[in-house]
N, C-alpha and C positions, 0 to 999 in steps of 0.2 A: 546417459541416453545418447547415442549415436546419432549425429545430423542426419533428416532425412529419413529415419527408421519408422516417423509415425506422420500424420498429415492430418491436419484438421477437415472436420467435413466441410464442405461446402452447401447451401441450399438456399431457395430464398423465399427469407421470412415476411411473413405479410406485414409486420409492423415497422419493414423498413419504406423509408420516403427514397423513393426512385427519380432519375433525371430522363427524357425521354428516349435514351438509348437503352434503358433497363440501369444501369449501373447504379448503385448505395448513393443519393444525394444527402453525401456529409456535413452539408452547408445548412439542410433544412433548419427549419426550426424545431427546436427541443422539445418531444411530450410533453406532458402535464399529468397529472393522476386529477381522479376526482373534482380531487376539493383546489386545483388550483396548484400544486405544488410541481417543478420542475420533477419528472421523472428519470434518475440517476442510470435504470435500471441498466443492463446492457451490457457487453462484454469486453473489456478495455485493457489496455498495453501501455506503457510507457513509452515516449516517445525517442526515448535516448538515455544509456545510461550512464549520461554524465549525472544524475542525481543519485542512481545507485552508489557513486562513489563516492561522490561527497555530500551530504544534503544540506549543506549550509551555503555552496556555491563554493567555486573556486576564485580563492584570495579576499576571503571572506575571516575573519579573524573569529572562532567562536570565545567565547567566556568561558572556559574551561579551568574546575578545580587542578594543581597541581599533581597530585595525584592520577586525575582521569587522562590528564596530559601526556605523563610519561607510559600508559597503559596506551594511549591512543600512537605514542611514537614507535611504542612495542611493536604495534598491529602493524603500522605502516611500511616498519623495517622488513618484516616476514612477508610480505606480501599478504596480507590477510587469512596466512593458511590455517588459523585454529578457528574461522570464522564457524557461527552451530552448524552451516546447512553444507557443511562437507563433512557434518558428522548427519546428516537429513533430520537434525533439528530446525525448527523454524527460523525465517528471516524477522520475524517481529514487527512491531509497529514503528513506524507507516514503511521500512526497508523490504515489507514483501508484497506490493506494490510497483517496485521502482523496476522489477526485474524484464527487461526488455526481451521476449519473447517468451516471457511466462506469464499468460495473463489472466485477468484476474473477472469475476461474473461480479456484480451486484445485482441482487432481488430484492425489489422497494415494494413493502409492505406496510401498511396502516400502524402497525404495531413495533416494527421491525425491521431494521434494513440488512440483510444480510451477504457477508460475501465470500465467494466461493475461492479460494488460489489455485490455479491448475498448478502449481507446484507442492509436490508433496499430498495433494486433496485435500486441503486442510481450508477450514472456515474461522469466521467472526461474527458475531453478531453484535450491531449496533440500535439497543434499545429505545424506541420513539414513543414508547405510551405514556411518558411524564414520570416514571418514579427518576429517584433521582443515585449517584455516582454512591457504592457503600460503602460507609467507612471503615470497615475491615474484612475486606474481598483474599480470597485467597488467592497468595500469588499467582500469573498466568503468564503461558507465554506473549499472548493477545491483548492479558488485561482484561478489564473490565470496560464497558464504553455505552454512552448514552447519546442519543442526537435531538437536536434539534433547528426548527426553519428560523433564519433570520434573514427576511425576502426572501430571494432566492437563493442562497447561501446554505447549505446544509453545513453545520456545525456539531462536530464531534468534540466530549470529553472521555477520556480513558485514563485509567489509572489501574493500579492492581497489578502489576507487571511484576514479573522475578526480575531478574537482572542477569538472565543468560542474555539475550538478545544485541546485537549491534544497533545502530541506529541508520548504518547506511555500512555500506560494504568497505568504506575507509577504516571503518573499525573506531566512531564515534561510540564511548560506553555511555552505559547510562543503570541507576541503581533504582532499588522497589523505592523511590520516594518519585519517580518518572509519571511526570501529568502533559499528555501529550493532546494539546488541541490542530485538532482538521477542520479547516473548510474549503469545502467541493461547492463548486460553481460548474453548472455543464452551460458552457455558452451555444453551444448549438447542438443539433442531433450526430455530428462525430468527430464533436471535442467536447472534453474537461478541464478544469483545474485545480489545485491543489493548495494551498498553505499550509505547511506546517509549523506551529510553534510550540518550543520543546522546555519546560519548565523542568528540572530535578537541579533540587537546592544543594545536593550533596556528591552532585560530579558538575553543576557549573553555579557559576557566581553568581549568576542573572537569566532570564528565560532570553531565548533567541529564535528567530525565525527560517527557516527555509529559503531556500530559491522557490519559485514559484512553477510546480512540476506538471507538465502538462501530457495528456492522457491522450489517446486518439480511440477512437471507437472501433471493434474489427467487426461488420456487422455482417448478417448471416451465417453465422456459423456457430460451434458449441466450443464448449470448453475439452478437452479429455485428458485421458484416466493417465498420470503421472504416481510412479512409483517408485520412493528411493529406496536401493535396496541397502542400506547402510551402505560399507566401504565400496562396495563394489563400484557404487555410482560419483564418487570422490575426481576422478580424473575431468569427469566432465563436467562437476560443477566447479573447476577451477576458473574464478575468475566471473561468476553469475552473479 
């Protein structure tokens, strides 16, 4: 997709908190739904993709099996070019997220949190009516995932994962034994945060945490229609 070729709309939504010049005041305080719960909902971007690259931080040592090691030096020597989404397979959990100017909707529902990627079209849904993670989910690119409030904390588990997916665009792997916990904090109405902790026993020795990735809010506006057309779309996601 050629820079420039599409534009997001513009308009303004009455559930944004305004400054007295009209403009999005990002600083307000954060919704709440009903019962009391920080309201996630919203359309949000990365704010840099130095997390895309690496998600454990740079100079950050992860605990990586030998094996996932020498697959990860592979990745980094090629530049990442066999990464899925130059083939417009998915970027995976939590790396389709991290893509800075592809961003991403969440709709917070009583039942249900669900999010939209303007890249690809593609969704998730993160289950909140209490069943619980199952024990033989059919592998997914997304996985499986359930949430729940710890304060104000929303706390993701997912598992169920194939093991196409990277972990961030360094070409961190990871195999279907992959239990990846989220927690999202929105400290104000146009910011987020993220922690990611990455458990799979059988590409690293020990679970490990994330840099701590922060979100900014784009408000007023929608998401739209992205379409990869397989190869054809490969030049320009070099490097996404």
């Amino acid at each position: 997709m050629p820079d420039g070729a599409i534009k997001w709309v513009k308009l303004p939504l009455p559930e944004t908190p305004r400054l007295p010049d009209g403009k999005p005041d990002l600083t307000a305080l954060a919704r709440r739904t009903p019962d009391g719960k920080p309201d996630l909902s919203g359309i949000w971007t990365a704010d840099s993709g130095t997390y895309l690259s690496n998600l454990a931080g740079e100079g950050v040592e992860v605990p990586i099996q030998p094996w996932a090691a020498v697959l990860y030096k592979e990745r980094q020597d090629s530049f990442g070019k066999d990464k899925p989404q130059v083939r417009c397979l998915p970027h995976g959990v939590p790396d389709a997220m991290l893509v800075p100017g592809y961003p991403f909707k969440i709709i917070q529902t009583p039942g249900v949190m669900t999010v939209l990627y303007e890249e690809f079209n593609q969704y998730r849904q993160i289950f909140t009516d209490g069943r619980t993670l199952p024990v033989d989910p059919t592998p997914a690119w997304f996985g499986y995932a359930i949430g729940k409030w710890e304060g104000d904390t929303f706390v993701v588990e997912t598992t169920g994962f194939n093991d196409q997916t990277w972990l961030d665009n360094g070409g961190h792997p990871h195999t279907d034994a992959l239990h990846v916990t989220e927690r999202f904090r929105r400290r104000n109405f146009g910011n987020m945060e993220l922690e990611v902790t990455i458990d799979d026993p059988k590409a690293y020795t020990k679970p490990w945490k994330s840099v701590t990735v922060h979100f900014k809010l784009l408000p007023d506006t929608e998401l739209i229609e992205h379409i990869c057309e397989n190869e054809k779309d490969a030049p320009h996601l070099v490097g996404k």
